[in-house]
C-alpha positions, 0 to 999 in steps of 0.5 A, spaced: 511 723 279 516 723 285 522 727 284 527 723 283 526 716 279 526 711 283 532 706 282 531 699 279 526 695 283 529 691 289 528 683 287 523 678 289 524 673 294 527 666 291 522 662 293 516 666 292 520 668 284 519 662 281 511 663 283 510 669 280 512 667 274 507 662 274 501 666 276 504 671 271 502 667 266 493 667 268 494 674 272 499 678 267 501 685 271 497 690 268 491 685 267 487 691 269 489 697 265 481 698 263 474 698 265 473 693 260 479 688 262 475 689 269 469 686 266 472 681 263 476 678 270 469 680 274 466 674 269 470 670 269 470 671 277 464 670 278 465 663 274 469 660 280 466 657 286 466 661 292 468 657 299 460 654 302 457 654 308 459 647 310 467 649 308 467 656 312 464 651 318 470 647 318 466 641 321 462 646 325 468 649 329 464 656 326 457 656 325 455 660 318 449 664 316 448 670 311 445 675 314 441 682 309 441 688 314 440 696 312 445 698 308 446 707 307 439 711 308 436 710 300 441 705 298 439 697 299 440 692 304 448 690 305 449 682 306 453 679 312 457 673 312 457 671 320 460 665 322 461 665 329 465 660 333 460 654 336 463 652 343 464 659 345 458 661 350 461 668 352 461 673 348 467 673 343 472 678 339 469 680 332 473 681 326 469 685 322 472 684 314 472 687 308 474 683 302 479 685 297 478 686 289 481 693 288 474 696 288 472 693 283 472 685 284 470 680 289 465 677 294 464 677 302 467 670 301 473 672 298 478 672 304 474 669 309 478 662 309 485 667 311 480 671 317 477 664 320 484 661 321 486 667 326 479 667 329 480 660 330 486 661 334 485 667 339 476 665 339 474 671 335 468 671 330 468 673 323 463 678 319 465 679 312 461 685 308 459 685 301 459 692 299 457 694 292 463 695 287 465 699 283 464 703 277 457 701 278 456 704 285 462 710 285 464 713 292 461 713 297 457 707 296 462 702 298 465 704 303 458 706 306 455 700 305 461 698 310 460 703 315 453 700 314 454 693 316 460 695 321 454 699 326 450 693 324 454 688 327 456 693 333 449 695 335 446 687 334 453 685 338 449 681 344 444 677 339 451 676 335 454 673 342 461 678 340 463 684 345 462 690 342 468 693 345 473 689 341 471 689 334 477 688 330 475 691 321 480 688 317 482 686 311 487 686 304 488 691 299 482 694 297 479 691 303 485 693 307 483 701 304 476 700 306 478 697 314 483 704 314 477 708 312 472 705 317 477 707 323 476 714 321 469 714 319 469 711 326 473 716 330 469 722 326 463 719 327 463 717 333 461 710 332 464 704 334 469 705 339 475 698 336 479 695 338 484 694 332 485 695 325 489 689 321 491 693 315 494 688 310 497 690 303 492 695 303 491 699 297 490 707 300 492 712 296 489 714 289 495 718 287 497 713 285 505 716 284 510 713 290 517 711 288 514 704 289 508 705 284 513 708 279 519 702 281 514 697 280 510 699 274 509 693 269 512 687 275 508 683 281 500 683 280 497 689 281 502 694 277 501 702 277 496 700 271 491 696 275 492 701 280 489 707 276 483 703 274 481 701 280 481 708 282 478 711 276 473 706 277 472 709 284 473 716 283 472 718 276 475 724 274 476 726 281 482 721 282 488 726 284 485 731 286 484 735 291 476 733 292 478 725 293 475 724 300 478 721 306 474 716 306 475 714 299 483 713 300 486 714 308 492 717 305 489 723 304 486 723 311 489 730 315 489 727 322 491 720 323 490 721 331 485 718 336 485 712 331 486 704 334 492 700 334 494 698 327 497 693 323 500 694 317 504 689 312 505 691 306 511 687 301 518 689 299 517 689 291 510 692 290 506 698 288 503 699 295 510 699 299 511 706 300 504 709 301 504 703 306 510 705 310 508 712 309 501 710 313 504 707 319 509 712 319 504 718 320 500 714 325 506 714 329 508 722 328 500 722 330 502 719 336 498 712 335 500 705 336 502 702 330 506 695 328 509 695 321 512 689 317 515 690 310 516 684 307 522 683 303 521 681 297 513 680 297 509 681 291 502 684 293 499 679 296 504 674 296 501 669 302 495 668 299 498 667 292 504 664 295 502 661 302 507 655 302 513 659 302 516 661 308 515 668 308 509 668 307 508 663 313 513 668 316 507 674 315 500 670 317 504 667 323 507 676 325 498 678 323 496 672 329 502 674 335 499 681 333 492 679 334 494 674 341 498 681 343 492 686 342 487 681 345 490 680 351 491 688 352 
């Protein structure tokens, strides 16, 4: 708990309020205050049709495979969705993403549609990661997997047609967690050498006792309860100790030198601000390069929930300038 009790929660962003409350209705706060509330939404989940090939083409500006390759040593293969742009006949830039789900939900599908719009517009590829989730495959599985498939892609990048000096991971909220802990994995593995980190509302730290956890208890979608059972899920007894990796949640990571430059943006009104900001703030200190957006107002993950309002078309368009800054570097 922080030492002080936060104030009362800042408000939401009018247009955005009115949206919550409808999405409040199917997706309550705290909605996945256990593991057996998460097996619930994980099979109602697995209900809802993904985006096929043929849609993720967009009448064949992106071409579209899944791919099995070697996952961690005595663990299986890890699946990648590819979708390269057609026209392109050099080799391109490469998002590689890591889908959300607080470790405990979703698919390689999930997010794609948000990554193929920024490709589309600065000619990069995207490769999008299935990784095992939790509780049934515990740290460090999943983010193995990812590391798996980021080498993957890096050592198959001429086959691929992408550059493997301007590999981007990327993604939200746990996928956010996940691309931050690949930097350092990365960086202390000497692995791929990327270009960048496009970190969106990512879910970072298992301590799980901000002032915005705090604050934003029982409010937005993602609350303080949904947020502890992600992370039991995760790390089991070991969430908030001394023995959680690094690698599990970046915000216990000692050193934040050496690593690629970042984008973070994170809302206003929601349980992962301030781990967020404290995030960027530490990279700064380190000596990084990192650009940092609150959002006023924003509830975790608004522009996907919400994307007609102006704020959340105000988030993707400051991720896309991000990525045409960084990729003419």
């Amino acid at each position: 708990m922080p030492d002080h009790l936060p104030g009362p929660p800042p408000p939401f962003d009018p247009e955005l309020a009115p949206a919550l409350r409808i999405i409040n209705e199917h997706l309550p706060p705290g909605r996945l205050s256990d593991l057996e509330a998460v097996a619930e939404l994980s099979a109602a989940a697995a209900l809802m049709e993904p985006p096929s090939n043929e849609e993720l083409a967009r009448d064949g500006a992106f071409t579209v495979e899944e791919r099995a390759v070697p996952g961690p040593d005595g663990a299986p293969d890890v699946s990648l969705l590819i979708c390269r742009p057609s026209a392109s006949v050099v080799p391109t830039p490469v998002i590689y993403h890591t889908h959300g789900g607080g470790m405990v939900l979703g698919n390689n599908r999930m997010g794609v549609p948000e990554m193929l719009d920024l490709a589309a517009d600065v000619g990069a590829a995207v490769v999008s990661v299935e990784y095992r989730l939790a509780p049934r495959t515990p740290h460090p599985g999943p983010v193995e997997d990812c590391y798996a498939g980021l080498l993957w892609t890096a050592r198959h990048a001429a086959e691929l047609g992408v550059d493997p000096g301007r590999i981007i991971v990327g993604g939200a909220s746990a996928g956010g967690g996940l691309a931050a802990a690949l930097a350092l994995m990365a960086r202390d593995r000497g692995g791929p050498a990327l270009f960048g980190q496009l970190l969106m509302c990512p879910m970072l730290d298992d301590r799980n006792d901000t002032p915005s956890s705090v604050q934003m208890a029982g409010l937005g979608v993602w609350d303080r309860a949904s947020n502890r059972t992600g992370w039991t899920a995760l790390l089991g007894d070991a969430r908030g100790t001394d023995a959680v990796s690094p690698y599990a949640a970046p915000a216990r990571a000692g050193d934040l030198s050496g690593l690629p430059p970042a984008f973070i943006d994170v809302g206003s009104a929601e349980t992962f601000r301030d781990e967020d900001v404290a995030y960027a703030s530490r990279i700064w200190r380190a000596g990084g390069s990192a650009e940092l957006h609150v959002w006023p107002g924003g509830f975790h993950g608004f522009d996907m929930m919400a994307p007609q309002a102006v704020i959340s078309q105000d988030a993707r368009a400051a991720r896309l300038h991000w990525l045409r800054r960084l990729l003419s570097a």
